[in-house]
MOPAC internal coordinates of N, CA, C and O (Angstrom, degrees):
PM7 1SCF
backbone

  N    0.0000 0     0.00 0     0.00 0    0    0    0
  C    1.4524 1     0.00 0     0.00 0    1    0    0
  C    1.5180 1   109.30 1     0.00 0    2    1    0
  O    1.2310 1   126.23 1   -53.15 1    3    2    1
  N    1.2750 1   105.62 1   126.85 1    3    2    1
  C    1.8439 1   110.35 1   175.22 1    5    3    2
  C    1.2816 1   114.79 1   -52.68 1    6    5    3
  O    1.2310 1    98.00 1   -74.85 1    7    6    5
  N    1.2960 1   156.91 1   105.15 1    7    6    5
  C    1.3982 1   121.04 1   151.18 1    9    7    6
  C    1.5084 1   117.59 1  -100.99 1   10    9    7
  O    1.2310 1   114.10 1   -76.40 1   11   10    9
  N    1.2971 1   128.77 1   103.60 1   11   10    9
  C    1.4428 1   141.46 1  -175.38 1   13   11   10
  C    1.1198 1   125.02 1  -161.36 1   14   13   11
  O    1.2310 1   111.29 1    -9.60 1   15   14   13
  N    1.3290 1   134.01 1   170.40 1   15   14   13
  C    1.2709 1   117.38 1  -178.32 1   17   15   14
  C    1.1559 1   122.02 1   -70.04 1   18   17   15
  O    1.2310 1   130.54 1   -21.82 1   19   18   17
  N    1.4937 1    97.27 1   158.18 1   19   18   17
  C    1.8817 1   120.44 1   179.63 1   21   19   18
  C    1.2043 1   107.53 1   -60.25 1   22   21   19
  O    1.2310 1   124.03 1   -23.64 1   23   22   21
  N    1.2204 1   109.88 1   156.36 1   23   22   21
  C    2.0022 1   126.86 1   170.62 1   25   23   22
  C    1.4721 1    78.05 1   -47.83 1   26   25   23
  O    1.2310 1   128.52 1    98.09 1   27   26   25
  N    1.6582 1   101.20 1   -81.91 1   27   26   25
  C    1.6470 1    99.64 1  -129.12 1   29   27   26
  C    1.9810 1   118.70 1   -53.11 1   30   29   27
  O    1.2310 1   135.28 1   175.06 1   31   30   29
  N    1.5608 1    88.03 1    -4.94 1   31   30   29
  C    1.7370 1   101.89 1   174.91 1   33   31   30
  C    1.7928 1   116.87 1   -74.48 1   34   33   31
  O    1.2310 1   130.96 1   141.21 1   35   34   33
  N    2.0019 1    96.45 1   -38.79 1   35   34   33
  C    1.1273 1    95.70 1   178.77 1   37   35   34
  C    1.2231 1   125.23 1   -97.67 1   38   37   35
  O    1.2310 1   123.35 1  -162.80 1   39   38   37
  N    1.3051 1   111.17 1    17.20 1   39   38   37
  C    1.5530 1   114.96 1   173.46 1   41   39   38
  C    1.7345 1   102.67 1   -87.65 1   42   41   39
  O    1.2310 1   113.81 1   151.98 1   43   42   41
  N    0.8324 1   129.31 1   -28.02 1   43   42   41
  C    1.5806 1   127.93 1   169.00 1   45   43   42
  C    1.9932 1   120.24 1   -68.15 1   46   45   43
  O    1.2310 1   126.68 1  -158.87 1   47   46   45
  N    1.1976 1   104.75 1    21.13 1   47   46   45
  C    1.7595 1   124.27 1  -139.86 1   49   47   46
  C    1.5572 1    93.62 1  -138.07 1   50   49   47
  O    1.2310 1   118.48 1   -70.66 1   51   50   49
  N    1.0317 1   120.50 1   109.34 1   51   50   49
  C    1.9131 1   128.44 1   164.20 1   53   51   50
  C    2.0255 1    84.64 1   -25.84 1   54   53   51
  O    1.2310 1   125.86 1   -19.19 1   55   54   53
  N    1.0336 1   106.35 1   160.81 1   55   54   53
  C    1.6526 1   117.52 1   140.65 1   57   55   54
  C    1.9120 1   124.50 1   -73.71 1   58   57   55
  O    1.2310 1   139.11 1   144.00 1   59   58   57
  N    0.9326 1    80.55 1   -36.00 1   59   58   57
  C    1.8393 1   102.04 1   175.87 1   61   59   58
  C    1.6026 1    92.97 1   -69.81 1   62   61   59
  O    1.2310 1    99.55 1   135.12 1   63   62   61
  N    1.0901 1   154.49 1   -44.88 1   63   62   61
  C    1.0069 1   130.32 1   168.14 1   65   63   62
  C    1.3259 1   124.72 1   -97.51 1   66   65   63
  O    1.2310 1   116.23 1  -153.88 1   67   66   65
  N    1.1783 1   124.76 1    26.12 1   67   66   65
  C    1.7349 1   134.68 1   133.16 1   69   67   66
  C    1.5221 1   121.21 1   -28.33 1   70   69   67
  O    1.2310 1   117.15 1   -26.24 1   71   70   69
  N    0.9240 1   123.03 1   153.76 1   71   70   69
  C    1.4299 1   136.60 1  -174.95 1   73   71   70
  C    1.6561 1    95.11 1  -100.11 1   74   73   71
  O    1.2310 1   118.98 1   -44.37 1   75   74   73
  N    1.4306 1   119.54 1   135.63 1   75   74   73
  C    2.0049 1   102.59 1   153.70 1   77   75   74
  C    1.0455 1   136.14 1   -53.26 1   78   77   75
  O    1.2310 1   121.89 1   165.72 1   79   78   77
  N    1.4317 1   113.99 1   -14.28 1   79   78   77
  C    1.4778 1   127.11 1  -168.94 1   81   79   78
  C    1.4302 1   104.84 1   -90.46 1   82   81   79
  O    1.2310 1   122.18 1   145.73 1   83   82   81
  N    1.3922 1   113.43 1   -34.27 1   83   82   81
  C    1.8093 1   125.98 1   179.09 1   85   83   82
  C    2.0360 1    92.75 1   -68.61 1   86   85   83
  O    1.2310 1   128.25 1   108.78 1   87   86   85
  N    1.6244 1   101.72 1   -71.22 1   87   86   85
  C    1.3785 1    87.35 1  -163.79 1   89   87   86
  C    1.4932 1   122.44 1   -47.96 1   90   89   87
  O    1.2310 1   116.57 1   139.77 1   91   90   89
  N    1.3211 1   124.12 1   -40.23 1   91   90   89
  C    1.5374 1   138.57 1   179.55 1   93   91   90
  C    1.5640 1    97.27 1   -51.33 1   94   93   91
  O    1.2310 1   111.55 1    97.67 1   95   94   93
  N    1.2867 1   133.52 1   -82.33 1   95   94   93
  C    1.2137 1   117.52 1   153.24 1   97   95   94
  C    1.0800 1   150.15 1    30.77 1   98   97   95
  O    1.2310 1   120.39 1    87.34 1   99   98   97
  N    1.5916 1   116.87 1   -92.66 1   99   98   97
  C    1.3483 1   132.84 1   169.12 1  101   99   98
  C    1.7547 1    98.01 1   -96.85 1  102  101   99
  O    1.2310 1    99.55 1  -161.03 1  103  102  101
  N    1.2107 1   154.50 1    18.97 1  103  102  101
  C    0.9755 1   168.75 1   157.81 1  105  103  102
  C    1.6612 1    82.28 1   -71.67 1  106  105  103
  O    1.2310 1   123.45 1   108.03 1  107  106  105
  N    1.5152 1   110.99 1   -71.97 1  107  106  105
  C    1.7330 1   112.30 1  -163.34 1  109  107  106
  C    1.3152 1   108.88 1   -55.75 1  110  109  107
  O    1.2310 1   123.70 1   127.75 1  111  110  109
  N    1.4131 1   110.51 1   -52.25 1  111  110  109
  C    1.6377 1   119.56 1  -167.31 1  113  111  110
  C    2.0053 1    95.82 1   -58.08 1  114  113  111
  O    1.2310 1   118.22 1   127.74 1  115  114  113
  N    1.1124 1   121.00 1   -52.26 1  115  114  113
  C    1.2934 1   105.86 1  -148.98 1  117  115  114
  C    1.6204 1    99.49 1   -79.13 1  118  117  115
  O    1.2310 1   117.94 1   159.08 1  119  118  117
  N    1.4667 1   121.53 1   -20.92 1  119  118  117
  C    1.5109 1   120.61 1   171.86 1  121  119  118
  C    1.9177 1   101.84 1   -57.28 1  122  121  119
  O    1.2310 1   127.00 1   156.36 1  123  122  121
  N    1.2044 1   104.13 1   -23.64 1  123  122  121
  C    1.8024 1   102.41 1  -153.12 1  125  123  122
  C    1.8038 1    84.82 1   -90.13 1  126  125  123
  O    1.2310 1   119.05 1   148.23 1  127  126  125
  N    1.1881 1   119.41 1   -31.77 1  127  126  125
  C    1.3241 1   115.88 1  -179.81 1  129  127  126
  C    1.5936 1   109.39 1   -95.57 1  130  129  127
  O    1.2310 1   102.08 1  -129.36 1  131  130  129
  N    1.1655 1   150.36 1    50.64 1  131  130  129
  C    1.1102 1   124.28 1  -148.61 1  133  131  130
  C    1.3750 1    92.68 1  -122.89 1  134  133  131
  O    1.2310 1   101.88 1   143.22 1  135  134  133
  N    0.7469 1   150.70 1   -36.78 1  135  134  133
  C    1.8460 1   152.94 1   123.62 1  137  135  134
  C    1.8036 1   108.91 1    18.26 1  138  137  135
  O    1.2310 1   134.93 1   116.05 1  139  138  137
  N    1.4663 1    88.73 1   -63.95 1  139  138  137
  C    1.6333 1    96.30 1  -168.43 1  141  139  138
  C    1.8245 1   120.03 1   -86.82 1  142  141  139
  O    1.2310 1   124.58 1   159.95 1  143  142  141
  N    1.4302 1   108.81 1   -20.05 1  143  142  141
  C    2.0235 1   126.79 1   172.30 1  145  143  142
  C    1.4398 1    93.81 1   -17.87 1  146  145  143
  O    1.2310 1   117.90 1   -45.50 1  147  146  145
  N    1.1820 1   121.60 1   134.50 1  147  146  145
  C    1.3179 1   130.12 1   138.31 1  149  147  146
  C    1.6944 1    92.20 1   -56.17 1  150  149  147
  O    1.2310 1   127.07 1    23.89 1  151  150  149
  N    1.4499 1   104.00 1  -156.11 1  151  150  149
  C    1.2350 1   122.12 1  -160.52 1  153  151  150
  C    1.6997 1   116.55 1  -126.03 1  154  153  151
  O    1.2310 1   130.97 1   175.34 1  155  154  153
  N    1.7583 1    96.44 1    -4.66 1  155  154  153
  C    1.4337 1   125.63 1   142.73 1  157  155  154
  C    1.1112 1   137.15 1   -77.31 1  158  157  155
  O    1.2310 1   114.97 1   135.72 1  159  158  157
  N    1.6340 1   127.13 1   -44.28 1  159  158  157
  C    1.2624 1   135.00 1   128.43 1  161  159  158
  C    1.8612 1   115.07 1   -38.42 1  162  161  159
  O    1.2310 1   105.59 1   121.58 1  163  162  161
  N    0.6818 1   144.32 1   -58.42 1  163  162  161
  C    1.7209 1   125.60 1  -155.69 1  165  163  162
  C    1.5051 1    97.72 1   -74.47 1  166  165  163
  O    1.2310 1   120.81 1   152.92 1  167  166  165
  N    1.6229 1   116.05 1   -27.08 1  167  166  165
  C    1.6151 1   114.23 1  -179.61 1  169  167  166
  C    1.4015 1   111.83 1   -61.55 1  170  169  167
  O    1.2310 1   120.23 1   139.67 1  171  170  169
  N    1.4614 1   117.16 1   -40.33 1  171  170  169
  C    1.2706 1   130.13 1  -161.37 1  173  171  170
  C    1.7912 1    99.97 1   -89.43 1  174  173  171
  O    1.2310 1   112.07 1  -178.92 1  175  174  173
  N    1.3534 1   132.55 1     1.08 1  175  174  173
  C    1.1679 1   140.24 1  -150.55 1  177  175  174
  C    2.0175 1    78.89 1  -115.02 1  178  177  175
  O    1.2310 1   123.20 1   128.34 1  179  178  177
  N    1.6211 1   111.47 1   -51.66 1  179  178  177
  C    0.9618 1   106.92 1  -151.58 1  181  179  178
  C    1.7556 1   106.33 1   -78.34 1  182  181  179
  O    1.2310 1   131.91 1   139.31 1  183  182  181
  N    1.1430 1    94.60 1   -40.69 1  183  182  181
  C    1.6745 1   120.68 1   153.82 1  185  183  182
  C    1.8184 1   121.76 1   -14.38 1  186  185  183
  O    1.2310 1   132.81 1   110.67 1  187  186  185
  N    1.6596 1    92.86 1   -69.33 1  187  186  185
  C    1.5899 1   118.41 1   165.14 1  189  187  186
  C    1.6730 1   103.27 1   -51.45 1  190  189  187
  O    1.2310 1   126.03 1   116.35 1  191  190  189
  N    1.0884 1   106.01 1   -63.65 1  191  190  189
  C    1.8391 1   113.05 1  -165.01 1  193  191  190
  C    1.7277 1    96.90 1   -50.45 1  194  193  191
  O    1.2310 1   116.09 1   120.40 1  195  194  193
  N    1.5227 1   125.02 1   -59.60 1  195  194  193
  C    1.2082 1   106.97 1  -172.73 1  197  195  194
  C    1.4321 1   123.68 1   -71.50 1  198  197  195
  O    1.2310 1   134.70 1   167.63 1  199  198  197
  N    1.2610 1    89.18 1   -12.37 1  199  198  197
  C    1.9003 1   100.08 1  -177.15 1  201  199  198
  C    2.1530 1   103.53 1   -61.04 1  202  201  199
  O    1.2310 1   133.80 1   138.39 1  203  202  201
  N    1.6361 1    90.93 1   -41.61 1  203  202  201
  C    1.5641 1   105.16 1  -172.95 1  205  203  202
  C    1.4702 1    86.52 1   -72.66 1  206  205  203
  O    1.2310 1   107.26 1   139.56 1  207  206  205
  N    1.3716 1   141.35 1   -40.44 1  207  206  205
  C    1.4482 1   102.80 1  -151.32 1  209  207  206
  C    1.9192 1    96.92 1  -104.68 1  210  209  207
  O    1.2310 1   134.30 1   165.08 1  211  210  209
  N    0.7285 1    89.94 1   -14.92 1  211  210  209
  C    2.2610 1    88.89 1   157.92 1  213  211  210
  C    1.6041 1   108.70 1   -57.41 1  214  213  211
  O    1.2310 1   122.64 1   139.82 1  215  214  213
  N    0.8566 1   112.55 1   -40.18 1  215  214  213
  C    1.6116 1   120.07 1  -170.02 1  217  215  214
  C    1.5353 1   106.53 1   -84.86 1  218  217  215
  O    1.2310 1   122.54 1  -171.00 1  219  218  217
  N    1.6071 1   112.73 1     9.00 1  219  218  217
  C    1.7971 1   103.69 1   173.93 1  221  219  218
  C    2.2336 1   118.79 1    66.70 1  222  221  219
  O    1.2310 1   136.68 1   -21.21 1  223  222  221
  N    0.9930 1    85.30 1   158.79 1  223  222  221
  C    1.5431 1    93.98 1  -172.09 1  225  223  222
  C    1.6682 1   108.46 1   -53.70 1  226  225  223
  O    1.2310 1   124.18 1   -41.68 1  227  226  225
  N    1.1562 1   109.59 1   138.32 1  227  226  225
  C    1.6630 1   120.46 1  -162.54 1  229  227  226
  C    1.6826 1    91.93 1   -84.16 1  230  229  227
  O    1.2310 1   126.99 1   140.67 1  231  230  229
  N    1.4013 1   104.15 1   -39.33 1  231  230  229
  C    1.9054 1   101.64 1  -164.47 1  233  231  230
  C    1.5492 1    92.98 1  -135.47 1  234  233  231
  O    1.2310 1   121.67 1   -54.24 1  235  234  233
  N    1.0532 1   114.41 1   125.76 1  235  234  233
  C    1.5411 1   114.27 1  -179.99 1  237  235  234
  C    1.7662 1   113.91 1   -88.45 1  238  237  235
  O    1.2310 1   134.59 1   170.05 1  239  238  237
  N    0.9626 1    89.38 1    -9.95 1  239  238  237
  C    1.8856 1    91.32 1  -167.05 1  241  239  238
  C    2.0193 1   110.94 1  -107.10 1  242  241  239
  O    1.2310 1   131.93 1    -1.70 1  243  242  241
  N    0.8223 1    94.57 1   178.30 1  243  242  241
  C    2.2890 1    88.46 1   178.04 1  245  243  242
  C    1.3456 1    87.30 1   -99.67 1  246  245  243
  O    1.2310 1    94.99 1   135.00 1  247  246  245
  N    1.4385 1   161.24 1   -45.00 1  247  246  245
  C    1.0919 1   159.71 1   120.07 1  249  247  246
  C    1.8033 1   113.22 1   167.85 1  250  249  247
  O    1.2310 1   109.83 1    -2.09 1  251  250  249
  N    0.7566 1   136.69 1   177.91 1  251  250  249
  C    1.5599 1   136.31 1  -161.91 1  253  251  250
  C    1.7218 1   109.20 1  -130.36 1  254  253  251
  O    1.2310 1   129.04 1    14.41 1  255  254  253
  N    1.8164 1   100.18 1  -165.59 1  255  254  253
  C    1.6214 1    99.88 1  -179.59 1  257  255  254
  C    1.4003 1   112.98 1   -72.45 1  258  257  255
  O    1.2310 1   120.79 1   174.35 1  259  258  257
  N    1.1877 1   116.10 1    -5.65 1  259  258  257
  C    1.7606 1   111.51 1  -168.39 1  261  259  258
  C    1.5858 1   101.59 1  -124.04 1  262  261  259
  O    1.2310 1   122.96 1  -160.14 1  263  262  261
  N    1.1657 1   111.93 1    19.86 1  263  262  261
  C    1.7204 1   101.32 1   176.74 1  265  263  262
  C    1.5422 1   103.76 1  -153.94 1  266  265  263
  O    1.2310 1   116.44 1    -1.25 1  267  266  265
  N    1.4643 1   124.37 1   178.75 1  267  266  265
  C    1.4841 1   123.29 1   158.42 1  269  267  266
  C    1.2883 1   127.75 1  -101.98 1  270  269  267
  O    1.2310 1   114.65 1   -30.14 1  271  270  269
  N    1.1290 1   127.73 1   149.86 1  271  270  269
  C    1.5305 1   142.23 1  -154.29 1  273  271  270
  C    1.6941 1    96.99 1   -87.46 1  274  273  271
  O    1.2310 1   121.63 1   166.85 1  275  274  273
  N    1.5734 1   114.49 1   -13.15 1  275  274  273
  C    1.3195 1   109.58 1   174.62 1  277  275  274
  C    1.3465 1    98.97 1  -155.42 1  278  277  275
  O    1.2310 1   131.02 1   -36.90 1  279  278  277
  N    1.7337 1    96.33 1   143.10 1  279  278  277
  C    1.6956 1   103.59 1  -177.83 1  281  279  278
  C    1.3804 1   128.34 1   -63.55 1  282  281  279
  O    1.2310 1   118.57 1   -45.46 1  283  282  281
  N    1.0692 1   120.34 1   134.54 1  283  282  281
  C    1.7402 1   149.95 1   164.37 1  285  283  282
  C    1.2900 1   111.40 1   -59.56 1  286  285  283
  O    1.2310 1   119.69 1   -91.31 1  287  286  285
  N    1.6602 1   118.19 1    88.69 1  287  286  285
  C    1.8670 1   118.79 1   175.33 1  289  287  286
  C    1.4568 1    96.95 1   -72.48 1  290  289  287
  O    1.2310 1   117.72 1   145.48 1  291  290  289
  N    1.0991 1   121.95 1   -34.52 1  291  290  289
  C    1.4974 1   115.74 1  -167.10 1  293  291  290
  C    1.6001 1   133.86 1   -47.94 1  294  293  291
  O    1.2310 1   120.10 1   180.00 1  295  294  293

C-alpha cells in the first residue's frame, strides 16, 4: 500500500523535489494506465521518466536470495 502524497498535491511540486518512492510509484501506475492518459497525463508520465533517469540507476544489482531485483516504492 502507497502511503505518500497525492498526484493532485504533487503536481503543484518541482519534480526535483519528488521523493523516489513518489516517482517509482506513479512511474508504475501511469505505465499500467498508459492506454487511457489524456495527453496531460502521458506529458507528465514522460516528465516522471526523465526525472527517474537524471537521478541515475535506482538498484544497481539484478538482485539475489535476500533482496529484490527491483525496487520497492511502497
Amino acid at each position: 500500500m502507497y502511503i505518500g502524497r497525492e498526484l493532485s498535491e504533487l503536481t503543484m511540486v518541482p519534480l526535483a523535489d519528488w521523493e523516489m518512492n513518489e516517482l517509482l510509484y506513479y512511474h508504475h501506475n501511469f505505465s499500467q494506465l498508459a492506454a487511457y492518459l489524456s495527453a496531460e497525463g502521458a506529458s507528465l508520465h514522460v516528465k516522471v521518466i526523465h526525472e527517474l533517469e537524471s537521478r541515475g540507476p535506482v538498484n544497481g544489482d539484478s538482485g539475489g536470495w535476500d533482496h529484490s531485483s527491483s525496487p520497492i516504492y511502497d
